[in-house]
DSSP file (Angstrom, degrees, kcal/mol; ACC not computed):
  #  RESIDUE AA STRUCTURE BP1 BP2  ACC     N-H-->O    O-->H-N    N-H-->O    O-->H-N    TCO  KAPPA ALPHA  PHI   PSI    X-CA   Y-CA   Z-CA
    1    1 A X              0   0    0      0, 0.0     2,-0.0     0, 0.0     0, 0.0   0.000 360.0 360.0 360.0 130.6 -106.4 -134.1  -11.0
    2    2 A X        -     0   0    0     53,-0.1    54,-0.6     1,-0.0     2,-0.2  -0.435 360.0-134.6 -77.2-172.8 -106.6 -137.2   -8.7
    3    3 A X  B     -A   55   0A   0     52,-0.2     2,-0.4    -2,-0.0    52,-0.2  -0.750  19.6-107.8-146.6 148.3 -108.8 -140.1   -9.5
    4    4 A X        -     0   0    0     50,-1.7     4,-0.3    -2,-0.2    50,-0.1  -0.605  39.4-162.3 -51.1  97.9 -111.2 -142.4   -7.6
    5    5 A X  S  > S+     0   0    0     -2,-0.4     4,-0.8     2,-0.1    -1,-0.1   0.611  84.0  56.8-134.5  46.7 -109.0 -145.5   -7.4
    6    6 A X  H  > S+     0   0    0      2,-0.1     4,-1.5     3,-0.1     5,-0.2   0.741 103.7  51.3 -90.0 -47.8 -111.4 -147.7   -6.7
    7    7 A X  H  > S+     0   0    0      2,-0.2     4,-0.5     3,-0.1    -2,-0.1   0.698 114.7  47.8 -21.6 -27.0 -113.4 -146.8   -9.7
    8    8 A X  H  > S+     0   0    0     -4,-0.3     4,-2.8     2,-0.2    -1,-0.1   0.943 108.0  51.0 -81.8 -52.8 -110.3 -147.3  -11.6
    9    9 A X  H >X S+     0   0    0     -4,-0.8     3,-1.2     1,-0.2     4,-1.1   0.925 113.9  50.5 -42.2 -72.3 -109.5 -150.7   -9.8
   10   10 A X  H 3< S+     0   0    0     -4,-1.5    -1,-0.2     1,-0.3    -2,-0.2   0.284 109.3  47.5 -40.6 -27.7 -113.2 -151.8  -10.8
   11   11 A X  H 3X S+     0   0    0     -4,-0.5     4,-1.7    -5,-0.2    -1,-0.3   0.739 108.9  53.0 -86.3 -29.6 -113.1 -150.9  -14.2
   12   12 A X  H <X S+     0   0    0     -4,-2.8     4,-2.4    -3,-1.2    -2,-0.2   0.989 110.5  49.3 -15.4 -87.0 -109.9 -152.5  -14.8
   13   13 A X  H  X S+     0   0    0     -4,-1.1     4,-2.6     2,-0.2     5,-0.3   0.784 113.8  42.1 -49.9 -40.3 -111.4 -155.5  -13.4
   14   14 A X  H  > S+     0   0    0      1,-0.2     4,-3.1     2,-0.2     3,-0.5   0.967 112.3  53.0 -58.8 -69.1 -114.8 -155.5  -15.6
   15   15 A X  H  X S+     0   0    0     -4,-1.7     4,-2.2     1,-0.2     5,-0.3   0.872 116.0  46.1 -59.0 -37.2 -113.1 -154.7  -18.8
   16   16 A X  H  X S+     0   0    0     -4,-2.4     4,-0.6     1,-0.2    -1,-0.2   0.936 115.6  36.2 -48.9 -56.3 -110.6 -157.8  -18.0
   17   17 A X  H  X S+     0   0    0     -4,-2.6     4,-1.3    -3,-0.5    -1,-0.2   0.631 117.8  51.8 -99.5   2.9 -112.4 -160.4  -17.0
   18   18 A X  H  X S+     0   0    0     -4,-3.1     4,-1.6    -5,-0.3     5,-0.3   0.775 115.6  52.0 -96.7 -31.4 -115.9 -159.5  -19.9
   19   19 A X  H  X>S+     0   0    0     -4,-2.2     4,-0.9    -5,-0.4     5,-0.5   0.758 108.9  43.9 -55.9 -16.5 -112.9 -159.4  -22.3
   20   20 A X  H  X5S+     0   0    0     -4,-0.6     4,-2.6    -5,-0.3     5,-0.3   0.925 114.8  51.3 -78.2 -61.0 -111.5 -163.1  -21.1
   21   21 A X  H  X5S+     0   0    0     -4,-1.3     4,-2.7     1,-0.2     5,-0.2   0.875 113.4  44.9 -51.1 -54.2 -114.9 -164.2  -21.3
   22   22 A X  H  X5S+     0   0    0     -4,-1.6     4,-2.1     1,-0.2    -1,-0.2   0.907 124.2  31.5 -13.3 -75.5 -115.4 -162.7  -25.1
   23   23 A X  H  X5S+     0   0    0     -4,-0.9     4,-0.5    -5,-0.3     3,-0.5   0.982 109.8  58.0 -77.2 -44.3 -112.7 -163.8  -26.4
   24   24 A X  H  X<S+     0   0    0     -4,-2.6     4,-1.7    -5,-0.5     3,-0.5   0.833 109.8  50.0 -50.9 -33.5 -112.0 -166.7  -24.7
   25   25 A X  H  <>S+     0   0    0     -4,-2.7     5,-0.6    -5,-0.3    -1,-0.3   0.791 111.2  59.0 -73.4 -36.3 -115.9 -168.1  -26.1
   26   26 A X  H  <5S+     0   0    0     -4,-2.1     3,-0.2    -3,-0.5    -2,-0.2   0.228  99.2  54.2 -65.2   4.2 -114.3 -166.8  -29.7
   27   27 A X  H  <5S+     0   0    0     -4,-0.5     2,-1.0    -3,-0.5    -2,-0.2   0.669  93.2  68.2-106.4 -37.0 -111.4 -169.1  -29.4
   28   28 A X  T  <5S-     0   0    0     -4,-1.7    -1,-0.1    -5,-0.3     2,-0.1   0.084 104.0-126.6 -57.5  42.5 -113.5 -172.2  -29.0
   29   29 A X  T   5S+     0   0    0     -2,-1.0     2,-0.4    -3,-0.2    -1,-0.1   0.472  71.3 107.4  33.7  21.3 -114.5 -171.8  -32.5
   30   30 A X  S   <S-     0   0    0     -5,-0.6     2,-0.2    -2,-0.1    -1,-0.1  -0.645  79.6 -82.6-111.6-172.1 -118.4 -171.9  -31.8
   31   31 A X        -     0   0    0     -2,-0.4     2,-0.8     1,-0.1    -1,-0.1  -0.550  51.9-107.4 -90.6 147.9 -120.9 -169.4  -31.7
   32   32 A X        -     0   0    0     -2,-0.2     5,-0.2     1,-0.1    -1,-0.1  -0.523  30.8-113.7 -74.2 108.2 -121.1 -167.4  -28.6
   33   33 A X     >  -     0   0    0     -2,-0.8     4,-1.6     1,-0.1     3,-0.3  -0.269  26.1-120.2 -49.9 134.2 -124.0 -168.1  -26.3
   34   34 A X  H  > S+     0   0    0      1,-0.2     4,-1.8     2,-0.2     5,-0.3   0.916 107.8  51.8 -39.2 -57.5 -126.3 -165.0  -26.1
   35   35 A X  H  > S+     0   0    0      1,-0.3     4,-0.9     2,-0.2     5,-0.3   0.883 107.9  49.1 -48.1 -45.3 -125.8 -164.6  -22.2
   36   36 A X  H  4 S+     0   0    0     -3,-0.3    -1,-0.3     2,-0.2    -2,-0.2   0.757 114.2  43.9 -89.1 -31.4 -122.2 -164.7  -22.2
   37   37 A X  H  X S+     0   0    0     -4,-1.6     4,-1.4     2,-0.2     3,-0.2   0.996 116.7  49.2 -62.4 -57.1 -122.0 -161.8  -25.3
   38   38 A X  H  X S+     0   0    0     -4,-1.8     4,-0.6     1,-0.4    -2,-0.2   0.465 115.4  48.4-102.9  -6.5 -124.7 -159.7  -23.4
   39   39 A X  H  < S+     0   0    0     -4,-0.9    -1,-0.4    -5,-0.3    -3,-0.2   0.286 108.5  47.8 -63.0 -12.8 -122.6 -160.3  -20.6
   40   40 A X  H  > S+     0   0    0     -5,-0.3     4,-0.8    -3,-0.2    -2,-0.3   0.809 112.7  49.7 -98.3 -56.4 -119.6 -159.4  -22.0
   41   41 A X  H >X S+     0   0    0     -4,-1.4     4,-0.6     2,-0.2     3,-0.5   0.857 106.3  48.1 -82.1 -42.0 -120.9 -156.2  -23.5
   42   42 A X  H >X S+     0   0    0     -4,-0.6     3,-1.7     1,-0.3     4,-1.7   0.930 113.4  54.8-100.6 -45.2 -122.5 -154.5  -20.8
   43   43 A X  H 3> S+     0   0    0      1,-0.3     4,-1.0     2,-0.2    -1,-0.3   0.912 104.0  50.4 -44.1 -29.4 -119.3 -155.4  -18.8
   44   44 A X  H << S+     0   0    0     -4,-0.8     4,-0.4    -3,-0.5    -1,-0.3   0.481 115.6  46.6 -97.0  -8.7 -117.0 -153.8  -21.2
   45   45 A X  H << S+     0   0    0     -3,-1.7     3,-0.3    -4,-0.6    -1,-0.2   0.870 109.7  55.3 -79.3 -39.9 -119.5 -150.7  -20.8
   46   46 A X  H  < S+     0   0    0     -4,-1.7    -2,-0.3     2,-0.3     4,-0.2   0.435 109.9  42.4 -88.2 -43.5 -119.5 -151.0  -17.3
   47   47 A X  S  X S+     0   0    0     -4,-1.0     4,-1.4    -5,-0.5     3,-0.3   0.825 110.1  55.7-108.5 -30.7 -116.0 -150.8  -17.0
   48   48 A X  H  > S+     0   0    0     -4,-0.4     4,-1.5    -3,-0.3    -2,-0.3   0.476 106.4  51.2 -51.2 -29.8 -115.4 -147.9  -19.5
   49   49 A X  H  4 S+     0   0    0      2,-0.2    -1,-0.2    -4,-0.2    -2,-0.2   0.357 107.4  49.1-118.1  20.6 -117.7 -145.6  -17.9
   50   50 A X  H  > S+     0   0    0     -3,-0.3     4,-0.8    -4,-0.2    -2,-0.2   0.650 108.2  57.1 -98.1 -21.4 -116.1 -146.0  -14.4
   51   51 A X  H >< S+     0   0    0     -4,-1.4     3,-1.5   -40,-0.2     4,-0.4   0.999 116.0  41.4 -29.6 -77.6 -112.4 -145.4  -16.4
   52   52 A X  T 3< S+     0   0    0     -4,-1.5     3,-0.5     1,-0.3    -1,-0.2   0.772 116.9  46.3 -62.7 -24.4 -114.3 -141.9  -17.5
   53   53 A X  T 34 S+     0   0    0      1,-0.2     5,-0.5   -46,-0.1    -1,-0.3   0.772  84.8  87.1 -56.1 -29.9 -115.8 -141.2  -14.4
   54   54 A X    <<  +     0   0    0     -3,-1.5   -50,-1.7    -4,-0.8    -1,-0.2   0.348  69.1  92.1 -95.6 -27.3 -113.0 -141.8  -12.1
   55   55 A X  B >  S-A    3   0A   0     -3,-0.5     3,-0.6    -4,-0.4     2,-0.3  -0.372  87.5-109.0 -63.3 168.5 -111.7 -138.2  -12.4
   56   56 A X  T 3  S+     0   0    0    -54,-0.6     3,-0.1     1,-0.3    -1,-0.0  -0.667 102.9  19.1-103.9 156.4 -113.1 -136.0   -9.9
   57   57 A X  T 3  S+     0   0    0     -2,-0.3    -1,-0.3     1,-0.2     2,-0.2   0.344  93.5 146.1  57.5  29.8 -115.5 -133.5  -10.9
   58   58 A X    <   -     0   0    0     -3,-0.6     2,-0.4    -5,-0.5    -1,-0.2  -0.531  23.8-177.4 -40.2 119.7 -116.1 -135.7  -14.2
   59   59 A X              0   0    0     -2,-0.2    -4,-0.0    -3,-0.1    -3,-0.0  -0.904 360.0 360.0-137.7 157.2 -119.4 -135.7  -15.5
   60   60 A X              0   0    0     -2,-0.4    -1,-0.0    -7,-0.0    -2,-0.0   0.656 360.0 360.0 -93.0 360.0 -121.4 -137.2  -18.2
């Protein structure tokens, strides 16, 4: 089956840069500012459910 790959591209890109942010606020050794977690997480959802979409005829 092909893929959407721009969906693909786009999920790439979320799950990349809300994992830089994550981690990158977990290597300064403080606590993570709420925005930037709840930012972080809905990217990393965000980006996971255009990976699983991105096949054609893919449903949820």
């Amino acid at each position: 089956m092909a893929s959407d790959w721009r969906k693909v591209a786009l999920g790439v890109l979320l799950l990349a840069v809300s994992s830089v942010v994550v981690v990158g606020y977990g290597l300064k050794n403080g606590p993570i500012p709420p925005v930037a977690a709840a930012a972080g997480a809905i990217g990393v959802v965000a980006g996971t459910l255009l990976l699983g979409l991105s096949e054609e005829g893919a449903s949820v």
